[in-house]
N, C-alpha and C positions, 0 to 999 in steps of 0.2 A: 635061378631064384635070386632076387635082388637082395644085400643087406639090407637088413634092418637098421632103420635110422634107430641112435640115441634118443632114452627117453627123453630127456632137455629139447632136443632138436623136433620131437612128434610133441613134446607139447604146446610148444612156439608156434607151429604151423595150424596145431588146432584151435590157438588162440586166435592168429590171424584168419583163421578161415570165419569164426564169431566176430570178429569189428569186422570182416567183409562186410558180411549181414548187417552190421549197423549203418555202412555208409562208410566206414573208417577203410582209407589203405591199405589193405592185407598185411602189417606186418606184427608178430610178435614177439616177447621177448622172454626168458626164462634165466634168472640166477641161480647158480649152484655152487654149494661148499667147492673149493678145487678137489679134496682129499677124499672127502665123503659123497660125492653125489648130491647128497641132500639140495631139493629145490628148497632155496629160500625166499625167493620171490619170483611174481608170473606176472605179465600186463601184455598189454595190447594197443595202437595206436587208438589215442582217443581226443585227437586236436578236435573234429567238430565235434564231440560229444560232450567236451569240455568246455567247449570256444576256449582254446589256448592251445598256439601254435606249439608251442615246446613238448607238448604232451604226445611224444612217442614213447612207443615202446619200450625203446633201450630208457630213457630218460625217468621215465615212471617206475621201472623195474630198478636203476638206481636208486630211487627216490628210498622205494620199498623196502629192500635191501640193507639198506644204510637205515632207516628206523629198525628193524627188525632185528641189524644186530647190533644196533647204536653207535655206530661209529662211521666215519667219512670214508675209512679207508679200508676196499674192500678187495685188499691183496689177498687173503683167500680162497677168493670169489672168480667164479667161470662168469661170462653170460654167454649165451646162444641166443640168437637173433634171425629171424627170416632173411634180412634182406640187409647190404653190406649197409654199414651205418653211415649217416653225414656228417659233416663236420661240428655240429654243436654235438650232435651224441659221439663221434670217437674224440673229441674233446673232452666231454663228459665220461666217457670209461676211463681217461688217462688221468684227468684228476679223482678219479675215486680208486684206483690203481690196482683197476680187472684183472687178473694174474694172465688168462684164457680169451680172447675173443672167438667163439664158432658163430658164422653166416653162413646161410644155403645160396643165396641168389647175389650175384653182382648190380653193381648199379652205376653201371658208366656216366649219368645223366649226374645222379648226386649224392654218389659216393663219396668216401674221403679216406679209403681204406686202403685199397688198393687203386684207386682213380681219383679224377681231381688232384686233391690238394696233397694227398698221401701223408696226413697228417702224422701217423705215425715214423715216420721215415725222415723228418722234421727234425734239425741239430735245436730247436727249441722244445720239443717235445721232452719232457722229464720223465713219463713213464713210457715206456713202450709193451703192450700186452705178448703175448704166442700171438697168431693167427692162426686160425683154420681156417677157410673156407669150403665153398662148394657141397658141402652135407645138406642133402636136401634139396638141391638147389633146380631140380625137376620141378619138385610140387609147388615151390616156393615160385618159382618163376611163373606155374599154370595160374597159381592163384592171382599174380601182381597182371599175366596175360587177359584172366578172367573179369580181373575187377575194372580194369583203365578199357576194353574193349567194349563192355558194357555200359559207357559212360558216353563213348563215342556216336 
């Protein structure tokens, strides 16, 4: 019997599996208290839904996040995220000062996480999150299989 993925983690990929359906990238994002669990914010990639490049996931679910609890800085705060983040989003988690990063699926092409730029690993980087990876990173990976195959 396989673990069961973390709530945070099945709600991310349920998110991404909904912007599939739109046309959006498979990926999703979910904020939670570190202490509590508590989700405090959910999003989904929605660049063409938006027409605005920046409008991923992680980036929206910051946005969210930081209104909700009104503040910039969200050291308390986990995200979990489908797919490893890029360099504007693990940018964007180190200046709002994620305590947690979890990602299911890697992204050799345009990662910044553990590939590429390896932003956090960076002697200019001022915050550095935990990392987790690979939770998920099955389904996470069939959907990113699913959607870029069908496109072809």
């Amino acid at each position: 019997m396989p673990f069961p993925l973390p709530l945070p983690m099945r709600r991310a990929l349920d998110l991404a599996s909904v912007c599939m359906d739109a046309g959006e990238v498979p990926v999703g994002a979910v904020i939670t208290h570190r202490e509590t669990g508590t989700i405090i914010a959910t999003s989904a990639n929605a660049m063409r839904t938006n027409h605005d490049p920046t409008a991923h996931a992680e980036i929206l679910a910051i946005r969210a996040a930081a209104a909700a609890l009104r503040t910039s800085r969200l050291d308390d705060c986990d995200l979990w995220v489908t797919l490893e983040p890029c360099a504007m989003c693990a940018g964007a988690i180190a200046l709002a000062r994620i305590a947690r990063l979890y990602f299911a699926a890697p992204d050799p092409k345009g990662g910044a996480v553990l590939h590429g730029p390896r932003l956090f690993a960076q002697p200019t980087c001022h915050h550095r999150p935990e990392i987790h990876d690979g939770i998920g990173e099955t389904e996470a990976g069939q959907q990113l299989r699913h959607f870029f195959a069908s496109r072809r």
